[in-house]
Wavefront OBJ file of the C-alpha trace (Angstrom):
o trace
v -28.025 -3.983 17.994
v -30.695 -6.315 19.520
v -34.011 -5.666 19.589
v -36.612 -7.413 21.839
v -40.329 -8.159 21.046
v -42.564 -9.168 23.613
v -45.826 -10.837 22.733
v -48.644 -12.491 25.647
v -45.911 -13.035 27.983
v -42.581 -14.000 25.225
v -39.827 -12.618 24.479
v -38.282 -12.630 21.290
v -34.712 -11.254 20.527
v -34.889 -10.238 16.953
v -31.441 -9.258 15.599
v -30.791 -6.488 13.339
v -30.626 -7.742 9.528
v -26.941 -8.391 8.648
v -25.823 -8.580 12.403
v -24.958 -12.116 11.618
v -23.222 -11.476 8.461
v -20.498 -8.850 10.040
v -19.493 -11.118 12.420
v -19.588 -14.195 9.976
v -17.041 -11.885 7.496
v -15.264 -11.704 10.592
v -14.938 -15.282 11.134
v -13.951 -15.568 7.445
v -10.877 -13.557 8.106
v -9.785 -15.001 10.628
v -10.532 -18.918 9.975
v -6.652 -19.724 9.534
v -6.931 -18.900 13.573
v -10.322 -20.524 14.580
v -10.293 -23.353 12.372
v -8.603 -25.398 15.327
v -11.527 -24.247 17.840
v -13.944 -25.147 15.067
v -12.341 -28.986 14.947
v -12.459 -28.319 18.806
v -15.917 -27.877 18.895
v -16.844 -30.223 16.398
v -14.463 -33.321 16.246
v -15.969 -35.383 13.799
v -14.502 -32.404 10.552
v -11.585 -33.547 9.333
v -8.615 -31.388 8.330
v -9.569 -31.875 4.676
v -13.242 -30.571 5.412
v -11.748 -27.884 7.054
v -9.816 -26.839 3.839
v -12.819 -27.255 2.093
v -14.946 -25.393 4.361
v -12.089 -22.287 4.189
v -14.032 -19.930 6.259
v -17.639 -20.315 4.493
v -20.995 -20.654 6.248
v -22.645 -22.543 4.020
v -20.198 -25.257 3.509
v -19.579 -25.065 7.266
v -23.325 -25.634 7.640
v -23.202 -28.485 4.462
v -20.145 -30.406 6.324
v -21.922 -30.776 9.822
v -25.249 -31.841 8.787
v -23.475 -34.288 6.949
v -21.112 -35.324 9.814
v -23.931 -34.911 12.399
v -26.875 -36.002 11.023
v -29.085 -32.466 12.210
v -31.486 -30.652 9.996
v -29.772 -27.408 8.784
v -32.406 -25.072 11.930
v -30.268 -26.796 14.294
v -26.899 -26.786 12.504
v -27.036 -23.208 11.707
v -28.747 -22.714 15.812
v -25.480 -24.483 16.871
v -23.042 -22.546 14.486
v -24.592 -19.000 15.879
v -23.801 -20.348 19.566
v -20.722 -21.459 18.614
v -19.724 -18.138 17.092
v -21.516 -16.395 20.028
v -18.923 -18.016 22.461
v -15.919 -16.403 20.076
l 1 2 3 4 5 6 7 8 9 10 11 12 13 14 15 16 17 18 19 20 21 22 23 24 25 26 27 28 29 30 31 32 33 34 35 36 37 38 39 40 41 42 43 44 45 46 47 48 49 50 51 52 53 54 55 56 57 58 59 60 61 62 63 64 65 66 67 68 69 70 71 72 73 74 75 76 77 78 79 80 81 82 83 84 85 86
């Protein structure tokens, strides 16, 4: 569920606490599958950082700022497009 707060003219989609984490447990099952659109996506991960990585947000998040240089807002911005797009 998405919610939307408007405030002097903004909108602001707030979503519903653990909305994220259902479809991240989702992406943990099933990261045997997406790991190869997840390379796709970002080329710079390496099959071993993929292993690593083995379905987990936080390493996910860990591995790109570290590939990518980004502070972790726009990491985990880019992860929640990226699994948006799924």
């Amino acid at each position: 569920m998405i919610r939307i707060l408007i405030l002097k003219n903004y909108a602001v989609i707030l979503k519903v606490h653990g909305e994220k984490d259902m479809n991240w447990d989702q992406i943990k099952s099933r990261w045997i599958q997406l790991r190869g659109k997840a390379k796709e996506k970002w080329g710079k991960l390496t099959d071993e950082d993929l292993d690593l990585i083995d379905g987990k947000r936080d390493r996910l998040v860990e591995k790109l700022q570290e590939k990518y240089r980004r502070s972790r807002y726009v990491t985990e911005r880019e992860i929640d497009k990226w699994i948006d797009g799924l």
